[in-house]
N, C-alpha and C positions, 0 to 999 in steps of 0.2 A: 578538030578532035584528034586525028593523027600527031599534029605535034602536040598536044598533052599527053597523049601517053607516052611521045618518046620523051621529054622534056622529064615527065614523075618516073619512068624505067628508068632510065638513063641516069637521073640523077642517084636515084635508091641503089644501083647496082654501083654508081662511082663511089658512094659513101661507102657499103656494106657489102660488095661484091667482093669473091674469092678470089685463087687462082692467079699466076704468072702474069698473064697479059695484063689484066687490071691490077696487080701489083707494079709490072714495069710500068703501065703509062701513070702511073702516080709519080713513079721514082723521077720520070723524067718532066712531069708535069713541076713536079716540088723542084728540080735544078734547075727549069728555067725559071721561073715565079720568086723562087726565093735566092736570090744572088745575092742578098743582104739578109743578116740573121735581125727579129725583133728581139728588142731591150727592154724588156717591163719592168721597170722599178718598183715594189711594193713597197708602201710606209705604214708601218703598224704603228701600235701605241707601245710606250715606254715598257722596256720589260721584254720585248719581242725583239724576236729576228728580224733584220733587213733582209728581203728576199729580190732575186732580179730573174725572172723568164725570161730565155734566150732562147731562140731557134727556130723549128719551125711553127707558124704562125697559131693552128690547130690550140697549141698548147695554152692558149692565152685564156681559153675561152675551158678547155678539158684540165690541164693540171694547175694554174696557178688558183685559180678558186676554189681550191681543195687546200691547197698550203696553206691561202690565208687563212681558209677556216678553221685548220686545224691547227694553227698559225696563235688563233684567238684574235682576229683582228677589229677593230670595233667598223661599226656600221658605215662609217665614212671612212673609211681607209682610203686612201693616195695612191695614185698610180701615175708613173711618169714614162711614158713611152715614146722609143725613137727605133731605132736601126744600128746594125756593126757588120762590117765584113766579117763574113765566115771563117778569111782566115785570120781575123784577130781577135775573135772568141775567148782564147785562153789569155793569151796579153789582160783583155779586156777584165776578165774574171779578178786575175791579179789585182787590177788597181781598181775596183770598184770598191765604195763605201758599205756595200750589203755586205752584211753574215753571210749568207748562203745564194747560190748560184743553178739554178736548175736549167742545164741545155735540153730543148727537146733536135732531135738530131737524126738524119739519116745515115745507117751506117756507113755510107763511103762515103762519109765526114769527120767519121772518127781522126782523123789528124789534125781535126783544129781544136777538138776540146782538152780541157785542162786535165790533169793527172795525179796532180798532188792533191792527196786526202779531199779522193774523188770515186763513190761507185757508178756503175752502168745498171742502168734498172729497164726493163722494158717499158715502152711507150703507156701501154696498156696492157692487161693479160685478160683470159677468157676463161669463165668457166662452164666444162662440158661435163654431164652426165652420162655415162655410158649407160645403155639398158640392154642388161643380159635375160636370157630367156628362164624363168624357175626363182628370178631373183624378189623377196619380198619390200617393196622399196617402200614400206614401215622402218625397214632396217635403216634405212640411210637419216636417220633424226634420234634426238634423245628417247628415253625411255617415257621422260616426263612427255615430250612432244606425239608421241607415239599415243601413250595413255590419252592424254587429251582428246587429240584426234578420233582414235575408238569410241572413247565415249557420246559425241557429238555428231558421229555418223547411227551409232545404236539409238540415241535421242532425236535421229531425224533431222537434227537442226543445221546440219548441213547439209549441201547438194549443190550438184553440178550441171550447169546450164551450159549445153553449145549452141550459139545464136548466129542464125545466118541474115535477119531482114535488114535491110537501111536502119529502119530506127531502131537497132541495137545499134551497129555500130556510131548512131549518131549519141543516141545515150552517151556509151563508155566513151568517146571521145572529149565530149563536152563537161558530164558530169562527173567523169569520174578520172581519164588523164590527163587533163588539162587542170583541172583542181590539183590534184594532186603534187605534179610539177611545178605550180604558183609555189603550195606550200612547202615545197621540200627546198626549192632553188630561189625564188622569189625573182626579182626580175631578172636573174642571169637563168631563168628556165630555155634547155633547150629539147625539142625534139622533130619527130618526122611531122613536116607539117599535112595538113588533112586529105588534100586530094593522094598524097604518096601514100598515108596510112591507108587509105582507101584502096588504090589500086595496087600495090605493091605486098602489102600483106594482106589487106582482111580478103580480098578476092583470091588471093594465092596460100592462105593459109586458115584459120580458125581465131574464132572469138569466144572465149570463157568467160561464163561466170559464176562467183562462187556467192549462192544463196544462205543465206543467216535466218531460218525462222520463215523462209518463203522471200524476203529480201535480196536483194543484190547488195553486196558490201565489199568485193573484187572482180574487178575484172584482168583477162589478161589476153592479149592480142598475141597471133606468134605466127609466124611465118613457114612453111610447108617447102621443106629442098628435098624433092623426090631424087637425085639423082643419087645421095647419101643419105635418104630418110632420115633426115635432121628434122627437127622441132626446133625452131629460135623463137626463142620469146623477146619479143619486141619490143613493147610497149605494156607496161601496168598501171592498174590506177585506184582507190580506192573510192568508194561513194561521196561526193561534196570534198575530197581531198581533206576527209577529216581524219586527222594522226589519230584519233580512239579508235580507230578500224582496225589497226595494226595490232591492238591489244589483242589478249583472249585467244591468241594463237591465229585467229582470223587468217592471216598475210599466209605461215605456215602452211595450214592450211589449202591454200590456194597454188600453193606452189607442188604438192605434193597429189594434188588432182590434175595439176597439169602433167605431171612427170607418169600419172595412171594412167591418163589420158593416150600420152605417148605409146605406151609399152601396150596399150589396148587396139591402138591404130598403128602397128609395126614399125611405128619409128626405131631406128637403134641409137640414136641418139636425143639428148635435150641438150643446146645452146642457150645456158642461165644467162649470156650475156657477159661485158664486161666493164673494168673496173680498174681504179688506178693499184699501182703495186705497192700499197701500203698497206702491213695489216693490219693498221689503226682504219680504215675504211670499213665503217658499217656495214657497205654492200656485200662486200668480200666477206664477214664475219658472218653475215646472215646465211648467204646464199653455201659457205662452207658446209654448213649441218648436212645438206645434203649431198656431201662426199662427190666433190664434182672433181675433174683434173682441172689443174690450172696449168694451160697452156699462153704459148705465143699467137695471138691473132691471125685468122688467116686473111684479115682483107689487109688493107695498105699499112695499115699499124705493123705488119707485120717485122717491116724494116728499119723498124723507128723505135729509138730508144729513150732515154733519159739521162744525163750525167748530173751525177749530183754532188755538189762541189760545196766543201766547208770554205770559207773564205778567214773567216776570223774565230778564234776558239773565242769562246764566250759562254757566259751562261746561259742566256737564254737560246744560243743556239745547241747545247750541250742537252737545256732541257727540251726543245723540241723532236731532237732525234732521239733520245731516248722515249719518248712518249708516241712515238711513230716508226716501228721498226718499219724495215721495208722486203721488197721483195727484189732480190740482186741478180745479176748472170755474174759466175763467176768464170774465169777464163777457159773452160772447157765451154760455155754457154749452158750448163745447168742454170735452172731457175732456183733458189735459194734464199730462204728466210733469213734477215740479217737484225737481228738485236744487238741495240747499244747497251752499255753501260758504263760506270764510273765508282770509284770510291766510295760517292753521295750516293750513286741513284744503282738500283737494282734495275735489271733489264728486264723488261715488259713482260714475261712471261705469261701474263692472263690473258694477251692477244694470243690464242693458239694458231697455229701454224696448220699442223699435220693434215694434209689428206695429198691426194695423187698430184704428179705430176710438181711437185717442192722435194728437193734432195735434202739430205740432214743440213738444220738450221746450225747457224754460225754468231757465236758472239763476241763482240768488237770491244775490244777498249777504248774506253775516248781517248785514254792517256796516249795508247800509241796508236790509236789511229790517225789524232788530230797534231802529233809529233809531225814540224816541219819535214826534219831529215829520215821520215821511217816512209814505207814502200807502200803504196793504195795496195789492199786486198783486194781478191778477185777479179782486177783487170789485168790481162797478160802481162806477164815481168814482175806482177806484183806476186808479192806470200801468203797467200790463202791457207787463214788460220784455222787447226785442224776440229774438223765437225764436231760439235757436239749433239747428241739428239735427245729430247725431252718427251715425256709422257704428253699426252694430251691433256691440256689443263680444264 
């Protein structure tokens, strides 16, 4: 029994634990382990990018299944993987056949990645809710969201369930995050598996659910850090992992009885979780409304970045980035919204940007960004082109 709970502590604080120490013994974990970078060769169908994941290993599994997808790649897509020394990374890049080059990367390896019409993206970013005392957090969602919501709390037909027995959490386990993950990831689903969700948050933290009419049709699992009165939301799930749950403002919803929740139980924080740096990512677009900062991670992500490297101008790599702005450090290390665009293509403006913790967004040329002999933006020594800042669309 002893060693299950150190085996499920141990492992949940080595994933998702804060702080220096389990920062450094990652750093040093990742240099011994990884002396060779992975090489993942993506093959899409005609019309698409060649894509190659490089780095650390994490990423194979967290950012290339994002690219594909957003990539467009059909359901049997190719993958050919091997290994490269770390320091022939940029060599490597050079002469490969893909369009585009994604290194996942510890910063004091920055001397092996490539540079030319190449940004630095964080690993992952995080978004937190600050919760001030007086503050109406109605305010933090649209008007339309707002209205809804009023309406359906006056009609009764919502409400808020906090569940402490075994078969609650056996419930939202079975029927409603594990559903839900099938249908959102299908077989690359990953998360905490059950004895960790058990000991690690539901025992250390709280389990919600949001009722429909007397029904359960959300649930949300979240983790208790007394020592910073954080609220992490962990784990979500919807009833039979049916996508109609999400309509009707439901999800909404549910996310804004937890953030009540919080400010009702003296959290000063909500940890929404996080999300790759793109904001063509759904997650990020959703979880935005409610005005969270978008920080740097504090567990081991923390030192981990992304270089993301044009290999070949092309069109279909020209439309890809334009269709996926992302989220940059530019050589001061601000976090920063970075729209493409071109002659053809207008830059994405309908992905909004604006809320805490993003410094005024920046729009790129393809022309000279993907210009052999002109300077990468935003990585030191390059010319970071001057802010422009947009309404909120």
């Amino acid at each position: 029994m002893r060693a299950e709970r150190l085996r499920t502590t141990g492992g949940y604080l080595w994933r998702n634990g804060e702080g220096a120490l389990i920062r450094g013994a990652h750093r040093y974990v990742d240099a011994v382990a990884s002396r060779r970078a992975v090489w993942v060769e993506s093959h899409g169908g005609d019309g698409t990018p060649g894509l190659v994941y490089a780095g650390l290993r994490e990423g194979v599994h967290l950012t290339l299944p994002f690219l594909e997808q957003r990539r467009g790649s059909p359901p049997d897509v190719t993958r050919t993987s091997s290994s490269r020394p770390w320091n022939r990374l940029s060599a490597e890049a050079a002469w490969t056949d893909a369009d585009l080059v994604v290194a996942g990367y510890d910063t004091r390896r920055t001397r092996h990645l490539p540079r030319s019409r190449s940004l630095t993206l964080p690993f992952r970013v995080s978004l937190v809710v600050t919760l001030r005392e007086g503050t109406d957090l109605l305010q933090h969602v649209s008007r339309k969201d707002r209205q809804q919501f009023a309406r359906q709390q006056r009609d009764g037909r919502w409400s808020l369930e906090e569940a402490t027995a075994e078969a609650d959490f056996a419930y939202f386990y079975d029927r409603m995050h594990l559903p839900t993950m099938r249908t959102r990831h299908g077989d690359g689903a990953r998360s905490e598996d059950r004895a960790v969700a058990h000991a690690e948050i539901f025992r250390k933290g709280v389990l919600l659910f949001l009722r429909q009419s007397g029904e359960r049709v959300v649930g949300a699992l979240c983790r208790i850090e007394p020592a910073d009165r954080t609220l992490v939301l962990r784990l979500v799930g919807v009833a039979d992992g049916d996508p109609a749950r999400y309509r009707g403002g439901t999800y909404t919803a549910m996310f804004l009885h937890v953030l009540r929740w919080a400010a009702r139980h003296g959290m000063s924080r909500v940890d929404l979780g996080g999300c790759e740096p793109f904001l063509s990512k759904g997650t990020f677009q959703f979880k935005r409304k409610f005005h969270p900062e978008v920080v740097l991670p504090a567990n081991h992500f923390h030192h981990k970045r992304l270089r993301l490297t044009v290999v070949r101008d092309s069109e279909p790599v020209r439309r890809f980035l334009v269709e996926n702005p992302v989220i940059a450090l530019d050589a001061r290390n601000r976090l920063r919204p970075v729209y493409f665009h071109d002659g053809r293509r207008p830059a994405r403006t309908d992905l909004p940007w604006r809320t805490a913790g993003l410094a005024s967004a920046v729009h790129l040329d393809l022309d000279t960004f993907l210009h052999p002999d002109g300077p990468s933006p935003l990585l030191p020594g390059g010319a970071t082109p001057p802010a422009t800042r947009f309404a909120q669309q």
